[in-house]
C-alpha positions as CSV (number, residue, x, y, z in Angstrom):
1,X,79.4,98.0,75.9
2,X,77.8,98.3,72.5
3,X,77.1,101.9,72.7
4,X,80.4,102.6,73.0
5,X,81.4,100.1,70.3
6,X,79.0,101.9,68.1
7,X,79.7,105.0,68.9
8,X,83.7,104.2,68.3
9,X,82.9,102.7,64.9
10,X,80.1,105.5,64.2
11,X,82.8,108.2,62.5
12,X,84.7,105.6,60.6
13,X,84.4,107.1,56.7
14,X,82.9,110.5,58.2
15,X,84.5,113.6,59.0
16,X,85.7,112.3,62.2
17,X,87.5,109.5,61.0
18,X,90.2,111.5,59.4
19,X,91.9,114.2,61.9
20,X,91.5,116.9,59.3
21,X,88.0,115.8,57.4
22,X,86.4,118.4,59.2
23,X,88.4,121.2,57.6
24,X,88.5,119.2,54.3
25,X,85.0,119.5,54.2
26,X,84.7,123.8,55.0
27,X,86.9,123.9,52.7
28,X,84.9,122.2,49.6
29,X,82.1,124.5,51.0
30,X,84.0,127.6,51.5
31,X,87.3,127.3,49.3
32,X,90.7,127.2,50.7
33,X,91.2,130.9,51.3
34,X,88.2,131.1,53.8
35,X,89.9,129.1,56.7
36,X,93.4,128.3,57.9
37,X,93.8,124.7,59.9
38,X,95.5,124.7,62.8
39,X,95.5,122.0,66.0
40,X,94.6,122.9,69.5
41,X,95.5,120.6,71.8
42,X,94.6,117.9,70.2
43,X,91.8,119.1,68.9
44,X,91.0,119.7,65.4
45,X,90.6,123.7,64.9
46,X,90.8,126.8,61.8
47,X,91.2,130.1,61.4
48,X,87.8,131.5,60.3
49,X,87.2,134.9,58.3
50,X,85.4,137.4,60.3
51,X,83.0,139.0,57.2
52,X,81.6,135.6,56.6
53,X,81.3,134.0,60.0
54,X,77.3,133.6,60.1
55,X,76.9,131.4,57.3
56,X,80.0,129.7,58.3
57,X,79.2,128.8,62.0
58,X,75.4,127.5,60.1
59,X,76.8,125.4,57.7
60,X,78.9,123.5,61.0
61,X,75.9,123.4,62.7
62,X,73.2,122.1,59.6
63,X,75.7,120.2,57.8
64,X,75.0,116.2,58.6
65,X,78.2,115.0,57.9
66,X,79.8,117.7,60.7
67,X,76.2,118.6,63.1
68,X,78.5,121.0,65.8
69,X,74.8,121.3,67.7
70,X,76.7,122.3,71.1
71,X,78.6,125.9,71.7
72,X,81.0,125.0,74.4
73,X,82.8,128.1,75.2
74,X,83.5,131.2,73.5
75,X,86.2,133.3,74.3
76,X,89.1,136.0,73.2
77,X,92.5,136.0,73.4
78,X,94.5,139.4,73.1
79,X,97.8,139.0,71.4
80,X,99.0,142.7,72.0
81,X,102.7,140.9,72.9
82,X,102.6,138.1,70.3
83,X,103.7,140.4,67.6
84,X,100.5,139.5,65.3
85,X,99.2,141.9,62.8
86,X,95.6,141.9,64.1
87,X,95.2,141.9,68.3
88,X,92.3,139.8,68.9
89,X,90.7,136.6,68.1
90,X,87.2,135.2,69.2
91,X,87.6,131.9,69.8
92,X,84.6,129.5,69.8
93,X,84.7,125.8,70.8
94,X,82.3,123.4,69.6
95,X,81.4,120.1,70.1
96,X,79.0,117.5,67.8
97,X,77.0,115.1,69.9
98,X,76.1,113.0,67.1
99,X,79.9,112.2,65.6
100,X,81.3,112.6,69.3
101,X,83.6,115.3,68.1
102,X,85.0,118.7,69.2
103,X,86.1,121.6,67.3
104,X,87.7,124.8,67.4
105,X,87.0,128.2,65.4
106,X,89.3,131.3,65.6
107,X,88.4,134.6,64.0
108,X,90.7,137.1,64.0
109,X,89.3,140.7,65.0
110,X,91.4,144.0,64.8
111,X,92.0,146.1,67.4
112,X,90.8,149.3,65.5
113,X,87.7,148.1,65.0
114,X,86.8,145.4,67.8
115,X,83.4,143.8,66.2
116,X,82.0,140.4,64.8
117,X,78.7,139.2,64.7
118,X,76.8,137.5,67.3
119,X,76.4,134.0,66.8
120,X,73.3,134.1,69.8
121,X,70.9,133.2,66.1
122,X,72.8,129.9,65.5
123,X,73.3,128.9,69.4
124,X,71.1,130.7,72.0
125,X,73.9,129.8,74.8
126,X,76.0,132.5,73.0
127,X,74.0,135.0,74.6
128,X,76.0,135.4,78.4
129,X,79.5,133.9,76.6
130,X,79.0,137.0,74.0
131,X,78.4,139.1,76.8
132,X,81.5,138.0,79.2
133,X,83.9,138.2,75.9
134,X,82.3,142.6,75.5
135,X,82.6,142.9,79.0
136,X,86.5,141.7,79.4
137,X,87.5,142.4,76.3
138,X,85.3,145.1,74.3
139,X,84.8,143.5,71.3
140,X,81.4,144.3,69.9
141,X,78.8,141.5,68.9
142,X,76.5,143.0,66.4
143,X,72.9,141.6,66.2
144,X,73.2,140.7,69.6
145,X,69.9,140.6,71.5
146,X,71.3,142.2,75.2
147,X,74.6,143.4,74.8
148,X,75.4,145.3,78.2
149,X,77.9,144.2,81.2
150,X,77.7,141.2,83.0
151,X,80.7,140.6,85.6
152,X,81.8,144.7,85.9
153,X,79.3,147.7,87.1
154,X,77.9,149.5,84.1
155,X,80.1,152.4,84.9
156,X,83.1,150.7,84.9
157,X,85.7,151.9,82.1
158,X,87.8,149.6,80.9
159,X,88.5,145.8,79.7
160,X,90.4,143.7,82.5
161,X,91.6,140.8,80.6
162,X,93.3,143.4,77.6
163,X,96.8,142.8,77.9
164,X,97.2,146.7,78.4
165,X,95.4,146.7,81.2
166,X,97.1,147.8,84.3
167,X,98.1,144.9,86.8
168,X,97.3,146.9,89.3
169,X,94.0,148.4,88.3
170,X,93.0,152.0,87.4
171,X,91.9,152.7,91.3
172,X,88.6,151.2,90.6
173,X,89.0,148.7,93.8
174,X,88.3,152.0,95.8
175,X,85.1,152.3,94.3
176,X,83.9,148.8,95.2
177,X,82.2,148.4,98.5
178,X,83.4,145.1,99.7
């Protein structure tokens, strides 16, 4: 029962006390025009800058005050129908064992040139994440140590979770031997 005390009382004054201390605090390291803050489902979350998204997913992870030490997830969405000016976003989710906290980072990545960098240097469990996000959705990771297929054959041509994709496939199903 005192853990959990603890831990409850562990955040008050810190970043996690205050539902948008978090973003407060990127923003006295990275000034206000380098993230947007948003809420996702109930979770505290911004709107990250693609060209500087190294030392920004370090400084989450070093900084005491914030210590993200865990990559949940990362993911894409495509927002082809959403009428948004730029189709993609990576979307990591992260979550800080120490402050008990979880956080969300979007990066916007356009669909004429569908890149970012690999974040496999900061968390190693980015490696098959990075690889899922290339192989459903093409976006490139740059610097990243294996970046090939993981769930579709080598040969296969296109990105099945893009938006544009056809709901009933290209034909490919013929050319799996089930």
């Amino acid at each position: 029962m005192e853990n959990q005390e603890e831990r409850q009382t562990e955040g008050v004054g810190r970043p996690g006390s205050n539902p948008e201390a978090v973003t407060s605090r990127i923003r006295d390291r990275f000034g206000d025009a380098s993230v947007r803050s948003g809420n996702a489902v109930g979770c505290e979350s911004v709107i990250a800058e693609r060209d500087t998204l190294l030392p920004f997913m370090n400084f989450l992870r070093d900084d005491p005050e914030l210590s993200f030490d865990y990559l949940v997830d990362v993911t894409a969405v495509d927002r082809l129908r959403l009428d948004e000016a730029i189709r993609f976003a990576v979307v990591y989710q992260l979550y800080s064992h120490k402050h008990n906290r979880r956080f969300s980072v979007s990066v916007p990545v356009p669909e004429a040139e569908p890149r970012i960098e690999s974040v496999v240097s900061v968390w190693p469990g980015a490696n098959w994440l990075e690889r899922e996000v290339y192989d459903m959705y093409g976006i490139d990771f740059e610097g990243h140590p294996d970046l090939r297929r993981i769930l579709m054959p080598d040969d296969f041509g296109s990105h099945p979770l893009r938006k544009d994709y056809p709901l009933h496939g290209k034909g490919e199903r013929d050319n799996f031997v089930f």
